[in-house]
mmCIF file as Biopython writes it, N, C-alpha, C and O atoms, coordinates in Angstrom:
data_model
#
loop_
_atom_site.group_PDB
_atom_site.id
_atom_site.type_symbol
_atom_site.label_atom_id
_atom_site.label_alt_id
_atom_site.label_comp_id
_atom_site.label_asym_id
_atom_site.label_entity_id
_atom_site.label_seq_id
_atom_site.pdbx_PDB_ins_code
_atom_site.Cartn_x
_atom_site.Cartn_y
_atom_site.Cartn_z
_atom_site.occupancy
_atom_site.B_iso_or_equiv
_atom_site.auth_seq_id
_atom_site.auth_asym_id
_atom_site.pdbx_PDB_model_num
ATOM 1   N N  . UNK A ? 1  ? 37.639 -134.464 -21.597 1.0 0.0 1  A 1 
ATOM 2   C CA . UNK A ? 1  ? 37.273 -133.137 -22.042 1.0 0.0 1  A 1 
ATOM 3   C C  . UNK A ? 1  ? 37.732 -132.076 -21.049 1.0 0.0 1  A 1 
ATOM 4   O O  . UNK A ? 1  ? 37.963 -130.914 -21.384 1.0 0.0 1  A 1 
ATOM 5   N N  . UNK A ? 2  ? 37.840 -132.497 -19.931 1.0 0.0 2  A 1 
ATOM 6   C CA . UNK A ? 2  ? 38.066 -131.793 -18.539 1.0 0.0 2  A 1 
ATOM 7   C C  . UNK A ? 2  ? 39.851 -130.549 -18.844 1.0 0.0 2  A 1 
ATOM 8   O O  . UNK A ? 2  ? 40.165 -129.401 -18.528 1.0 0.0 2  A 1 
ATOM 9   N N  . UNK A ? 3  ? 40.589 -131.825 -19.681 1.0 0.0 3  A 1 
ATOM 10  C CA . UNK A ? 3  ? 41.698 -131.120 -19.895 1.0 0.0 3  A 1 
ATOM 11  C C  . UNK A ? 3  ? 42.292 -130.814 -21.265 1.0 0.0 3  A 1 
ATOM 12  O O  . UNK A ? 3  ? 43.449 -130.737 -21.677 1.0 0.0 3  A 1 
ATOM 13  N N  . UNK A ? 4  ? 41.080 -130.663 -21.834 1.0 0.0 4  A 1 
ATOM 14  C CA . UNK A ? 4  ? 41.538 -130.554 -23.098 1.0 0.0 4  A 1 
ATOM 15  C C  . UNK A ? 4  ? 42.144 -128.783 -23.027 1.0 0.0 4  A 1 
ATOM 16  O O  . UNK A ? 4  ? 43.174 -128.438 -23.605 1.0 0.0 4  A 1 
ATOM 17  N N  . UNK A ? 5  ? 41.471 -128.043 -22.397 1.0 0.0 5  A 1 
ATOM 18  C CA . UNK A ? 5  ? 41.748 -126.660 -22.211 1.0 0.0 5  A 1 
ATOM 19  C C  . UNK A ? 5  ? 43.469 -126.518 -21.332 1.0 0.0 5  A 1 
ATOM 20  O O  . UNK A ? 5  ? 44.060 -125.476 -21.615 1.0 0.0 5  A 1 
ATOM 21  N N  . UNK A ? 6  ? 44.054 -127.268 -20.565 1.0 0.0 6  A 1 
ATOM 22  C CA . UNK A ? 6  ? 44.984 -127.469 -19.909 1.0 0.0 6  A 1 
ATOM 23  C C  . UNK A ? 6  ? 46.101 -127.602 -20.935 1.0 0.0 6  A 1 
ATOM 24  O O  . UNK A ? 6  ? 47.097 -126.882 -21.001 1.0 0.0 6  A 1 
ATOM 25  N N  . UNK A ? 7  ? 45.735 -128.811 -21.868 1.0 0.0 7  A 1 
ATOM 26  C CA . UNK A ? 7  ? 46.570 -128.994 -23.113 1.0 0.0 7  A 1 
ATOM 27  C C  . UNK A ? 7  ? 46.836 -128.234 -24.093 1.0 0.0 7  A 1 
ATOM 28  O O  . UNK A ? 7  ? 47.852 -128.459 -24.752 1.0 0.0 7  A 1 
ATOM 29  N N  . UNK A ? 8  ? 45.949 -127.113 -24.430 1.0 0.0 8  A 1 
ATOM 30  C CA . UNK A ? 8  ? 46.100 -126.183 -25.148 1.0 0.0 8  A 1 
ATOM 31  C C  . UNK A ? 8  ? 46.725 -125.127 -24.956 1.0 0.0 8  A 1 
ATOM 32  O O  . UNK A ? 8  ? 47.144 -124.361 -25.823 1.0 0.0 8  A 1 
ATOM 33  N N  . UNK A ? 9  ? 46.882 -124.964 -23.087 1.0 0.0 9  A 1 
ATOM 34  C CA . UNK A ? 9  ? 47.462 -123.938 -22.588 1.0 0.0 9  A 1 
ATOM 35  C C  . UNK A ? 9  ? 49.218 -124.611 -22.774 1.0 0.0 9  A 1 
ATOM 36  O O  . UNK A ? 9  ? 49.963 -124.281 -23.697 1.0 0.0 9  A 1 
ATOM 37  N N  . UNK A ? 10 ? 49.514 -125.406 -21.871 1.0 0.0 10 A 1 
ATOM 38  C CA . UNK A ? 10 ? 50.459 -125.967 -22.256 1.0 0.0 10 A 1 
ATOM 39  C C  . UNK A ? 10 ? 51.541 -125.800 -23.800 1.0 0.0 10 A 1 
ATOM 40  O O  . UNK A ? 10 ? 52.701 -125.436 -23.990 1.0 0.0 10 A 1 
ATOM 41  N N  . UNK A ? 11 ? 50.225 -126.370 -24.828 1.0 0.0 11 A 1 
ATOM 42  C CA . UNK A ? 11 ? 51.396 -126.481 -26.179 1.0 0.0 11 A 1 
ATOM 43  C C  . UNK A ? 11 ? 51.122 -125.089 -26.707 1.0 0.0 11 A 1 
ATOM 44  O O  . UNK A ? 11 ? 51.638 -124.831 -27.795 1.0 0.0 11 A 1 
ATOM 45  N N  . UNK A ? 12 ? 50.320 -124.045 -26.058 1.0 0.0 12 A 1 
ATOM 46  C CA . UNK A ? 12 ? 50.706 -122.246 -26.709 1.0 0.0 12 A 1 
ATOM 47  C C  . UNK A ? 12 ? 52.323 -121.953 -25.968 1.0 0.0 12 A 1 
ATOM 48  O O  . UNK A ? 12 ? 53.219 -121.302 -26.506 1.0 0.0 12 A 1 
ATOM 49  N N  . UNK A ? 13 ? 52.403 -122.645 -24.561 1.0 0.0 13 A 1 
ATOM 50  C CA . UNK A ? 13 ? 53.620 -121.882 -24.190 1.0 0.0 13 A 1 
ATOM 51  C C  . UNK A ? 13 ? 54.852 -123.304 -24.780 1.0 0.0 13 A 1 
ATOM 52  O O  . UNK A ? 13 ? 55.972 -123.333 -24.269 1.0 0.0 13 A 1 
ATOM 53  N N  . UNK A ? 14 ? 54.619 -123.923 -25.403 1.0 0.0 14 A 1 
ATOM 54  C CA . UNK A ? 14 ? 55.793 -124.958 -25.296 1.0 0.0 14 A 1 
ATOM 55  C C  . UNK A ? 14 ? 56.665 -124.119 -26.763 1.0 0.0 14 A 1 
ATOM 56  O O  . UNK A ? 14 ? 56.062 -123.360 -27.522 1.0 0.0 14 A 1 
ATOM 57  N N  . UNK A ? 15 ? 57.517 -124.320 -26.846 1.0 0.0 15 A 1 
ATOM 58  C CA . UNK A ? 15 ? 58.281 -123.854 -28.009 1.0 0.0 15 A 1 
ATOM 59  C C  . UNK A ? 15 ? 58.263 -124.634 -29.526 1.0 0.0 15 A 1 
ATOM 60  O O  . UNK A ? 15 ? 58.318 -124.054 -30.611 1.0 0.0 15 A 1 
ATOM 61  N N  . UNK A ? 16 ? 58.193 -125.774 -29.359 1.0 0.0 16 A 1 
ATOM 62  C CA . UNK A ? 16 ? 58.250 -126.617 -30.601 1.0 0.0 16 A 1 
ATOM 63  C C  . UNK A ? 16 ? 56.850 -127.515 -30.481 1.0 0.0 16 A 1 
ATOM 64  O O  . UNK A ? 16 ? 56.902 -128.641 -30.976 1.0 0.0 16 A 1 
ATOM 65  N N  . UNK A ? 17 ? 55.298 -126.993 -29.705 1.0 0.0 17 A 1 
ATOM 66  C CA . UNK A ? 17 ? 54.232 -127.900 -30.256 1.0 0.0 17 A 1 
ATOM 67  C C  . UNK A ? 17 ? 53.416 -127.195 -30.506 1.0 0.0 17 A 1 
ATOM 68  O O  . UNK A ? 17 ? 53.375 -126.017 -30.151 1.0 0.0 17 A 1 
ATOM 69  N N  . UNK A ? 18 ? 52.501 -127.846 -31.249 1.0 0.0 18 A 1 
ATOM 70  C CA . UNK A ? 18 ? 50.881 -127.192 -31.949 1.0 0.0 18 A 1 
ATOM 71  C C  . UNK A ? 18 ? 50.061 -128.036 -31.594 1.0 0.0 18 A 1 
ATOM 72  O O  . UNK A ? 18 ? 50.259 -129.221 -31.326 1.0 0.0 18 A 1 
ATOM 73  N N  . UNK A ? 19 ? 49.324 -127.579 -31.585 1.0 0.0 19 A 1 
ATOM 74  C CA . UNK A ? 19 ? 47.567 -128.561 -30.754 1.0 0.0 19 A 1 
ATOM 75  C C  . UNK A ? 19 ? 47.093 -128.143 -32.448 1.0 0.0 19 A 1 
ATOM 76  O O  . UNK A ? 19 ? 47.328 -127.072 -33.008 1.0 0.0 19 A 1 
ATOM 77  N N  . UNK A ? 20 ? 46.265 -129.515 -33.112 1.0 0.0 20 A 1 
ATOM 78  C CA . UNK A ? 20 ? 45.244 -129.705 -33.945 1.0 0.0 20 A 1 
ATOM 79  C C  . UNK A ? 20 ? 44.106 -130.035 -33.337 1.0 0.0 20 A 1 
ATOM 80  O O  . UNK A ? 20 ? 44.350 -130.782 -32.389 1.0 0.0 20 A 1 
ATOM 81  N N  . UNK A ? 21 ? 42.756 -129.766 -33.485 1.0 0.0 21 A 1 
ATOM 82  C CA . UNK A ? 21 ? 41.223 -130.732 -33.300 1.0 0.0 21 A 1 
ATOM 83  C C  . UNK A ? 21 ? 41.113 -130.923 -34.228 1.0 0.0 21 A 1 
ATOM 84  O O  . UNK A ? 21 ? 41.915 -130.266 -34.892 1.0 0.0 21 A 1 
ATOM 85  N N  . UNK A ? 22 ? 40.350 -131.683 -34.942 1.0 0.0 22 A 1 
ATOM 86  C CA . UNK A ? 22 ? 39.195 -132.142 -36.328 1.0 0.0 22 A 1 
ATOM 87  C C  . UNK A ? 22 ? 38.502 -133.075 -36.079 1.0 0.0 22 A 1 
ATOM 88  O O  . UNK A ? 22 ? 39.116 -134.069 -35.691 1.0 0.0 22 A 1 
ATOM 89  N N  . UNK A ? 23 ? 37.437 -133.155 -36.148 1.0 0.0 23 A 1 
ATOM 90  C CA . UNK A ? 23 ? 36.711 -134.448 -36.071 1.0 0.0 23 A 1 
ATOM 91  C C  . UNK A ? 23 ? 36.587 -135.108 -34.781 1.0 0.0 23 A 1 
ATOM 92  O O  . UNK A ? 23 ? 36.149 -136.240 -34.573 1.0 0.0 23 A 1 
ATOM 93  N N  . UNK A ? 24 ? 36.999 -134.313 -33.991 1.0 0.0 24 A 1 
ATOM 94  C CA . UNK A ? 24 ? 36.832 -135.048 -32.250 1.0 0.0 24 A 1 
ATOM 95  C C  . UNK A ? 24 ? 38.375 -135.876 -31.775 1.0 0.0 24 A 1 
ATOM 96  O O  . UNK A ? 24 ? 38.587 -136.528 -30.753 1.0 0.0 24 A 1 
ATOM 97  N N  . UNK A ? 25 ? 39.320 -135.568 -32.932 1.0 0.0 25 A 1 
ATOM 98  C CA . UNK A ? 25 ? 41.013 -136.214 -32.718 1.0 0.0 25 A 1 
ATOM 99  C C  . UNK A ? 25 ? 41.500 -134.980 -32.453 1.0 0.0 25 A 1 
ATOM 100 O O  . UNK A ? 25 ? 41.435 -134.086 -33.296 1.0 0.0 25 A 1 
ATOM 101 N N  . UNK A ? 26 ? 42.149 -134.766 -31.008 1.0 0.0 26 A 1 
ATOM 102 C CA . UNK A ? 26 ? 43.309 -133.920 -31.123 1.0 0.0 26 A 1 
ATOM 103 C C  . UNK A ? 26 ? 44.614 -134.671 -31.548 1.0 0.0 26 A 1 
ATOM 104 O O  . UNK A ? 26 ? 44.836 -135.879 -31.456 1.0 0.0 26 A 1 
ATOM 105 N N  . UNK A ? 27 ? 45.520 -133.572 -32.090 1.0 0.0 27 A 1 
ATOM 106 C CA . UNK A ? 27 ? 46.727 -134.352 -32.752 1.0 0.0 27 A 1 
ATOM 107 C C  . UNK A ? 27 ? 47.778 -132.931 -31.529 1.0 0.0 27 A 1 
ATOM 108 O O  . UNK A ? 27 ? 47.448 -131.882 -30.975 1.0 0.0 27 A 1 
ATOM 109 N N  . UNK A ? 28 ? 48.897 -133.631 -31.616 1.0 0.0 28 A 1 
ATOM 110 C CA . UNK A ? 28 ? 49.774 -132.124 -31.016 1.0 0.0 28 A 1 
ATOM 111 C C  . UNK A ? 28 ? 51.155 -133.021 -31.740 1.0 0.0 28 A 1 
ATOM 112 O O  . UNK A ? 28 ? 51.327 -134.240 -31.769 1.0 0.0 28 A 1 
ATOM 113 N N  . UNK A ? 29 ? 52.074 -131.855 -32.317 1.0 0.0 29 A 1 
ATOM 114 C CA . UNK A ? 29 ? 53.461 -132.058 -33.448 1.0 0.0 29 A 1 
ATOM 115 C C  . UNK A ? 29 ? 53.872 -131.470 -32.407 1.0 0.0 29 A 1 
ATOM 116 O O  . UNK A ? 29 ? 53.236 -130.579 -31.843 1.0 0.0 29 A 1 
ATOM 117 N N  . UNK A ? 30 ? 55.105 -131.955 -31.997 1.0 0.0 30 A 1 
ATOM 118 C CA . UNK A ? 30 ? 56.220 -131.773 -31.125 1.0 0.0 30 A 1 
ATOM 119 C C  . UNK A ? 30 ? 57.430 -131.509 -31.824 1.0 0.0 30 A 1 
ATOM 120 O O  . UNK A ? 30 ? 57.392 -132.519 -32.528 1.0 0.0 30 A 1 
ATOM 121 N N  . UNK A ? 31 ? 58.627 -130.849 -32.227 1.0 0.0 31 A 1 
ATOM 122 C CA . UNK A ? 31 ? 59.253 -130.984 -32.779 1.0 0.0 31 A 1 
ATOM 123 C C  . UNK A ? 31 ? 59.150 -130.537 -34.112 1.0 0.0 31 A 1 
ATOM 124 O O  . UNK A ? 31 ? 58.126 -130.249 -34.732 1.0 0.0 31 A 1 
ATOM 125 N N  . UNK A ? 32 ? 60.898 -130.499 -34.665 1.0 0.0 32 A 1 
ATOM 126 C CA . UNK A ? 32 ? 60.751 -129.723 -36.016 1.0 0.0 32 A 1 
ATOM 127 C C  . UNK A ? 32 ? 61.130 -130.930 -36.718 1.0 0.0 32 A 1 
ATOM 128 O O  . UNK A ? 32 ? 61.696 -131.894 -36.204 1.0 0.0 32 A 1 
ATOM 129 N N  . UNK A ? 33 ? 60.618 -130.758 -38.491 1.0 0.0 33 A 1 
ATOM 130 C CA . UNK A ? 33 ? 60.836 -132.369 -39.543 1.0 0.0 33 A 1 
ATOM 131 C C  . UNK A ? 33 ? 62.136 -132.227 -39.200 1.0 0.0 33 A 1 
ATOM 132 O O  . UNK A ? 33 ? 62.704 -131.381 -38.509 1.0 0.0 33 A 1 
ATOM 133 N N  . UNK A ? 34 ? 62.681 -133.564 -40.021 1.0 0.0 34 A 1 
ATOM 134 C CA . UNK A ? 34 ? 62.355 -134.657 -39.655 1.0 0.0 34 A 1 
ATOM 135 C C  . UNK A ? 34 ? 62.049 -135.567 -38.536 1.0 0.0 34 A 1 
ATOM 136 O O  . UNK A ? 34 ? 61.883 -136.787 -38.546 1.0 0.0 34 A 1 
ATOM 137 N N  . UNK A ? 35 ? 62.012 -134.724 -37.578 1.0 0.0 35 A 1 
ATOM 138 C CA . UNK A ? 35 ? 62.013 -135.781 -36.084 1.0 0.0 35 A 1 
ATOM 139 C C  . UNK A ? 35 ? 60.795 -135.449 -35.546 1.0 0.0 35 A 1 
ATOM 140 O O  . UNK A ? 35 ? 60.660 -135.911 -34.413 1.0 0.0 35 A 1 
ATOM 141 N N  . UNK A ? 36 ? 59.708 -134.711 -36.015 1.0 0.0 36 A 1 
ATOM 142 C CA . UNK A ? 36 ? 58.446 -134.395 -35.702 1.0 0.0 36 A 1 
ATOM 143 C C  . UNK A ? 36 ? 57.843 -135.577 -35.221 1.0 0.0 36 A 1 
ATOM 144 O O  . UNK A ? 36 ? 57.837 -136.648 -35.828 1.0 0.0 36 A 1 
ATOM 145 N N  . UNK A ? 37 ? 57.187 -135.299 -33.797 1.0 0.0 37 A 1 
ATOM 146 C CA . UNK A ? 37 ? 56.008 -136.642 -33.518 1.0 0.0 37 A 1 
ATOM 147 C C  . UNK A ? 37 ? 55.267 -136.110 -33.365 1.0 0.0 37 A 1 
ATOM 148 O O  . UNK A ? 37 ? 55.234 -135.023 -32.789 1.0 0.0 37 A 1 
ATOM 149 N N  . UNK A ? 38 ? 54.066 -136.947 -34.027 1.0 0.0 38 A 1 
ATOM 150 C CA . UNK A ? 38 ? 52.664 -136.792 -33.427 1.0 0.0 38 A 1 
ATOM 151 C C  . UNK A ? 38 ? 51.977 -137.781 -32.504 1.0 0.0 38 A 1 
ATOM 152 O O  . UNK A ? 38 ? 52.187 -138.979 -32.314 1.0 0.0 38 A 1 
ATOM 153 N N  . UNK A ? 39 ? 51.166 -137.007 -32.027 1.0 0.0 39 A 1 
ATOM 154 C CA . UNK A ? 39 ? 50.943 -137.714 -30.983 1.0 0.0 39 A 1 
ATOM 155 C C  . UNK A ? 39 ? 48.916 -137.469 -31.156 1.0 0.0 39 A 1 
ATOM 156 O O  . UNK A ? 39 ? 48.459 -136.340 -31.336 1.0 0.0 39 A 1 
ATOM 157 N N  . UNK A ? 40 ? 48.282 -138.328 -31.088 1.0 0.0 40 A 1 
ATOM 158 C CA . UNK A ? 40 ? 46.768 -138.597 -31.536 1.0 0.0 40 A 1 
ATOM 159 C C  . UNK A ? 40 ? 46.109 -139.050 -30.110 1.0 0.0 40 A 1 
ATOM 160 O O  . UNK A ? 40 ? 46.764 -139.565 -29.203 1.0 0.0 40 A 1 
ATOM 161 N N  . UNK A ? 41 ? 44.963 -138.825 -30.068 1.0 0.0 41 A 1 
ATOM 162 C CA . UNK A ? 41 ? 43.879 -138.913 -29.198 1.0 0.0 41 A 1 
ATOM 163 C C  . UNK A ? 41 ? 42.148 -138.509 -28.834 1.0 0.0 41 A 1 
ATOM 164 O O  . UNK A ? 41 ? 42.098 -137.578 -29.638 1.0 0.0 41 A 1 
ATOM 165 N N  . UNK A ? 42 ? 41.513 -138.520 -28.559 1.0 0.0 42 A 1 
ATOM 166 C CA . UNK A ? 42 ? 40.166 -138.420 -28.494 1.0 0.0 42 A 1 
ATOM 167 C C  . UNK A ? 42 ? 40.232 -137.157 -27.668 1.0 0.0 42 A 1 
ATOM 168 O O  . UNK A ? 42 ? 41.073 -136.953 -26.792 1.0 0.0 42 A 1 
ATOM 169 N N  . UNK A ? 43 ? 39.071 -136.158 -28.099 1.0 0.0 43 A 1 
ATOM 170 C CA . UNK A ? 43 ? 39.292 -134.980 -27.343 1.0 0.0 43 A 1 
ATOM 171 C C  . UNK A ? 43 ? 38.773 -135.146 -26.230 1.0 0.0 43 A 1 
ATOM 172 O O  . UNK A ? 43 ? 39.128 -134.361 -25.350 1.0 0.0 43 A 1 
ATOM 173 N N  . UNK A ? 44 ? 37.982 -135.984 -25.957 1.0 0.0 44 A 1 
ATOM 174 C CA . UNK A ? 44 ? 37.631 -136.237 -24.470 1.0 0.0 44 A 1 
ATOM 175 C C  . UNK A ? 44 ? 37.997 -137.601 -23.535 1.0 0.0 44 A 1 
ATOM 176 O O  . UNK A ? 44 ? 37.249 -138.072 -22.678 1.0 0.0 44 A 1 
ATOM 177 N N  . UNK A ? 45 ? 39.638 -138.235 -23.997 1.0 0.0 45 A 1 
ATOM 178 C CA . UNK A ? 45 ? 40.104 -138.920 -23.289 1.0 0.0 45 A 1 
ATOM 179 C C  . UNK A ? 45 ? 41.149 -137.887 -22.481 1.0 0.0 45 A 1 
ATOM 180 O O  . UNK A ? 45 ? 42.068 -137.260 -23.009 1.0 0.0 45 A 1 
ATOM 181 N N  . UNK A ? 46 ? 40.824 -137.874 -21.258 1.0 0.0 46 A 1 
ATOM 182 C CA . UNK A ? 46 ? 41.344 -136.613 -19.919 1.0 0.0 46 A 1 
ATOM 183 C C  . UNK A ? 46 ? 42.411 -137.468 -19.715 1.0 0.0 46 A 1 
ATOM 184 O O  . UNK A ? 46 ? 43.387 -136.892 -19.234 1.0 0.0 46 A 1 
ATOM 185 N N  . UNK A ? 47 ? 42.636 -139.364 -20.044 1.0 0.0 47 A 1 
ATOM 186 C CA . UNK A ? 47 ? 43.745 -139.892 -19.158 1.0 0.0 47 A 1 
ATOM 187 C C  . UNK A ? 47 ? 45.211 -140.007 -20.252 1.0 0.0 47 A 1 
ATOM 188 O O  . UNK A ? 47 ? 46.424 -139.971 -20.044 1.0 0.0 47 A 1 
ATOM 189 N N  . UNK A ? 48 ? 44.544 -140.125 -21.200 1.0 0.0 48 A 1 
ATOM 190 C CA . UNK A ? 48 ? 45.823 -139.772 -22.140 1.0 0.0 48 A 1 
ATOM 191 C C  . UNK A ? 48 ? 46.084 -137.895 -22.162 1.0 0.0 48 A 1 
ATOM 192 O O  . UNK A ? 48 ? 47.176 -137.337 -22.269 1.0 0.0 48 A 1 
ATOM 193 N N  . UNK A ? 49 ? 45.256 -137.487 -22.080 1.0 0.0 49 A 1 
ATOM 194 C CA . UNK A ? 49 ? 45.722 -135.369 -22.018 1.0 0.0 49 A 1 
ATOM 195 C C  . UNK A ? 49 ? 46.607 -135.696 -21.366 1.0 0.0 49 A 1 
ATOM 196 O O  . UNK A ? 49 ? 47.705 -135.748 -21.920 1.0 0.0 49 A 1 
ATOM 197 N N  . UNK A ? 50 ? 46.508 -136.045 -19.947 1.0 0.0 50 A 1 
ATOM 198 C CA . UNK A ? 50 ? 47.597 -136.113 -18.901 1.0 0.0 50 A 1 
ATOM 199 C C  . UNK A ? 50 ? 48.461 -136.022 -19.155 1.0 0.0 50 A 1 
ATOM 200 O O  . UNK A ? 50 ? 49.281 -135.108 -19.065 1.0 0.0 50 A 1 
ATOM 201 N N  . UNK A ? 51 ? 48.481 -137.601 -19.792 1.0 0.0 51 A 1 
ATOM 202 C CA . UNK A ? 51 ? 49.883 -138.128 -19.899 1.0 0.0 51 A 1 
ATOM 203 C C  . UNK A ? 51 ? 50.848 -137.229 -21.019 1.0 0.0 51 A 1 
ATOM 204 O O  . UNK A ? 51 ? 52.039 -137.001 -20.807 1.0 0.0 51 A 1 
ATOM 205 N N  . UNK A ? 52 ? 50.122 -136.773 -22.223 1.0 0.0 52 A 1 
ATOM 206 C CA . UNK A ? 52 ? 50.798 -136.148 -23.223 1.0 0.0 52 A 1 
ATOM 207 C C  . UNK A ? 52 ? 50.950 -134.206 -22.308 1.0 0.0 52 A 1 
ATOM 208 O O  . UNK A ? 52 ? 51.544 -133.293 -22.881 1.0 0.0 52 A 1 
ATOM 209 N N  . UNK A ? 53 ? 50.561 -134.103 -21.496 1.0 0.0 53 A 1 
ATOM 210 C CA . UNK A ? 53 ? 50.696 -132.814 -21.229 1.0 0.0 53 A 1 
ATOM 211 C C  . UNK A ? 53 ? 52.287 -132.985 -20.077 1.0 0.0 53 A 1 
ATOM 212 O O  . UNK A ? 53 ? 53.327 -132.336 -20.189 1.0 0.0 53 A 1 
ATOM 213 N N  . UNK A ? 54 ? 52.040 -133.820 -19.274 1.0 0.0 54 A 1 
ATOM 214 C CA . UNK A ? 54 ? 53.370 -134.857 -18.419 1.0 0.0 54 A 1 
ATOM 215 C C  . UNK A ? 54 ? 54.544 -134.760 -19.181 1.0 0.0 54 A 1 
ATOM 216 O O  . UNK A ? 54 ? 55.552 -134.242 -18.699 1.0 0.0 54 A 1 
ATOM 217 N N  . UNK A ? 55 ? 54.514 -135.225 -20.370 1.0 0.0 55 A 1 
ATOM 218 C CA . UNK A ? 55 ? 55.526 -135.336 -21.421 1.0 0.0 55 A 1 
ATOM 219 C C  . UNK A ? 55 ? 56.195 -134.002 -22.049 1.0 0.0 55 A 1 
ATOM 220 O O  . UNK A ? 55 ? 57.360 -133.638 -22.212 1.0 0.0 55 A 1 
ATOM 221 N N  . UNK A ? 56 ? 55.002 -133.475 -22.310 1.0 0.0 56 A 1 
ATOM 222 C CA . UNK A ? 56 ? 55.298 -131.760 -22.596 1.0 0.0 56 A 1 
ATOM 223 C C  . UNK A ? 56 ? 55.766 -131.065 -21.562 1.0 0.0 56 A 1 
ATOM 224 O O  . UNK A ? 56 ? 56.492 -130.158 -21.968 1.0 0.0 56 A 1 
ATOM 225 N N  . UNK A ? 57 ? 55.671 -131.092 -20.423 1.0 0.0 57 A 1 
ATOM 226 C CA . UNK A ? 57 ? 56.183 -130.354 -19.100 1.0 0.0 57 A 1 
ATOM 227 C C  . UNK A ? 57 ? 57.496 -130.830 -18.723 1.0 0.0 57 A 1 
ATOM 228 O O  . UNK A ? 57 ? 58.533 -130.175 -18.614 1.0 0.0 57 A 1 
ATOM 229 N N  . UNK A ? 58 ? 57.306 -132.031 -18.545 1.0 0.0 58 A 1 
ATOM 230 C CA . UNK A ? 58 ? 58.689 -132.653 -17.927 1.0 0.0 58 A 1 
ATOM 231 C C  . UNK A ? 58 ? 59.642 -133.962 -18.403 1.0 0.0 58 A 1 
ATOM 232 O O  . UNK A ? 58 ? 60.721 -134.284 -17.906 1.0 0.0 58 A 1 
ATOM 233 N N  . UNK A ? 59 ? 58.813 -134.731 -19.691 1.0 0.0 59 A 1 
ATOM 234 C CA . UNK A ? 59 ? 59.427 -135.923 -19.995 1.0 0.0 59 A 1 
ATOM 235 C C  . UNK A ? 59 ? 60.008 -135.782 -21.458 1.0 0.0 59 A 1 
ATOM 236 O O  . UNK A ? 59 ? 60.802 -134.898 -21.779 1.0 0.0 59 A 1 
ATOM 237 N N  . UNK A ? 60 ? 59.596 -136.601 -22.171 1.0 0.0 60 A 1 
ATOM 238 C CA . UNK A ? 60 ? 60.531 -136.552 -23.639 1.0 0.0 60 A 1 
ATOM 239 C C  . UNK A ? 60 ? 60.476 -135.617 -24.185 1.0 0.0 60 A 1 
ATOM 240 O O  . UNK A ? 60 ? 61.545 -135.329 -24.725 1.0 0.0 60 A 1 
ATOM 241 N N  . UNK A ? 61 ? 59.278 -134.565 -24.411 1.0 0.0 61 A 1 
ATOM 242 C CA . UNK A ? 61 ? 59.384 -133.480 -25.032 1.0 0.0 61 A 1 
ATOM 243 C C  . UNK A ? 61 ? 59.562 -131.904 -24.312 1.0 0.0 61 A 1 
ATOM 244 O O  . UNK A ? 61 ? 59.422 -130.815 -24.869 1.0 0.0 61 A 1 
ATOM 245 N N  . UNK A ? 62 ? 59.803 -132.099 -23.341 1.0 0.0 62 A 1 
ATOM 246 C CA . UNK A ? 62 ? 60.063 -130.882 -22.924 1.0 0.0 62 A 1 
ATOM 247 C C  . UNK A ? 62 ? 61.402 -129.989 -23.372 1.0 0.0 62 A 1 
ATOM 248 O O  . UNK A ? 62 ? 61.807 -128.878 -23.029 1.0 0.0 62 A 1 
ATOM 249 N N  . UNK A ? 63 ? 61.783 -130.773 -24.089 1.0 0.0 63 A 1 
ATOM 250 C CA . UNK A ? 63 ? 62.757 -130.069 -24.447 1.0 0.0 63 A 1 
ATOM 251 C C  . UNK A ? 63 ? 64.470 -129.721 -23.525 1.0 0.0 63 A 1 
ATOM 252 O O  . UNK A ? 63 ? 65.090 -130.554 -22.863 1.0 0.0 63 A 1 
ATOM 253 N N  . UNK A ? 64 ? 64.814 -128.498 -23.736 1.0 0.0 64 A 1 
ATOM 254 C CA . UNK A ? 64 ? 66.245 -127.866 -23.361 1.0 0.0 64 A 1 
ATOM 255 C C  . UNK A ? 64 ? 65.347 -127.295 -21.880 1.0 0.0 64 A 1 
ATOM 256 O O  . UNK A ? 64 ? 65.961 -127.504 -20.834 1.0 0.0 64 A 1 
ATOM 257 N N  . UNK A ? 65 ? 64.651 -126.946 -21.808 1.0 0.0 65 A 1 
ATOM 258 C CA . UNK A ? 65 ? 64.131 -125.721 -21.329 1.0 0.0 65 A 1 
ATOM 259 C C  . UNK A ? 65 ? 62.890 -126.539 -20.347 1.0 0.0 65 A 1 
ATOM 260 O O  . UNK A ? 65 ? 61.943 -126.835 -21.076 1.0 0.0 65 A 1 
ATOM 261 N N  . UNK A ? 66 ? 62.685 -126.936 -19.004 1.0 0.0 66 A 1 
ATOM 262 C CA . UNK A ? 66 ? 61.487 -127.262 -18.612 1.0 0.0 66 A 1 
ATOM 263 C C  . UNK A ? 66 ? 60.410 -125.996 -18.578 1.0 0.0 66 A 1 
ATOM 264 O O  . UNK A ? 66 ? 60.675 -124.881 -18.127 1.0 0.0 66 A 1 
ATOM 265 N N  . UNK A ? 67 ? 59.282 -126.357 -19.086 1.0 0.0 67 A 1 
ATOM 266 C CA . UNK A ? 67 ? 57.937 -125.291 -18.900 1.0 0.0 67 A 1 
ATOM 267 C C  . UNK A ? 67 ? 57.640 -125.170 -17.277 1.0 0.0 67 A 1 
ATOM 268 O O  . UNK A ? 67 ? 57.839 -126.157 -16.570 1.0 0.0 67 A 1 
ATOM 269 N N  . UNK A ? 68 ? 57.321 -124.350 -16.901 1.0 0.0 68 A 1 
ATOM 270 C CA . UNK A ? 68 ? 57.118 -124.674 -15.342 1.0 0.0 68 A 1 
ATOM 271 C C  . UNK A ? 68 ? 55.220 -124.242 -15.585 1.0 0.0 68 A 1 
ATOM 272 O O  . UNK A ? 68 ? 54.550 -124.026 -16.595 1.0 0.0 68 A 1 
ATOM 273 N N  . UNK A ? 69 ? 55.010 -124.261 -14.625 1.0 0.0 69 A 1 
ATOM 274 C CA . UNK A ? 69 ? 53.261 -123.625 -14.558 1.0 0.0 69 A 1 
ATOM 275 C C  . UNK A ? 69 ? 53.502 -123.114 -13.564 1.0 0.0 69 A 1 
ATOM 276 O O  . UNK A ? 69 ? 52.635 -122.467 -12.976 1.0 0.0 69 A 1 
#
């Protein structure tokens, strides 16, 4: 839960993701169709946020462009 607010900051500045909640699942869409991933998790697992925020900054989805903070 610690970073769920971190993750949200993150995919407002990323160019191609959206943060979903419902039901206690965050979802975040990376990418435009057809190559869209989603990516699923518990809003209060902090060790997967990480990792999907890791990914958004600097690994598969960061894109052309690294986000810096």
């Amino acid at each position: 839960m610690k970073q769920l607010g971190n993750l949200a900051v993150v995919c407002a500045k990323h160019p191609e993701a959206r943060m979903q909640i419902y039901e206690g699942i965050v979802t975040v869409h990376v990418g435009k169709k057809p190559q869209q991933v989603q990516i699923s998790m518990n809003w209060d697992d902090d060790n997967t946020i990480c990792d999907v925020i890791h990914e958004l900054n600097f690994g598969r989805y960061a894109g052309k462009e690294k986000i810096h903070r």
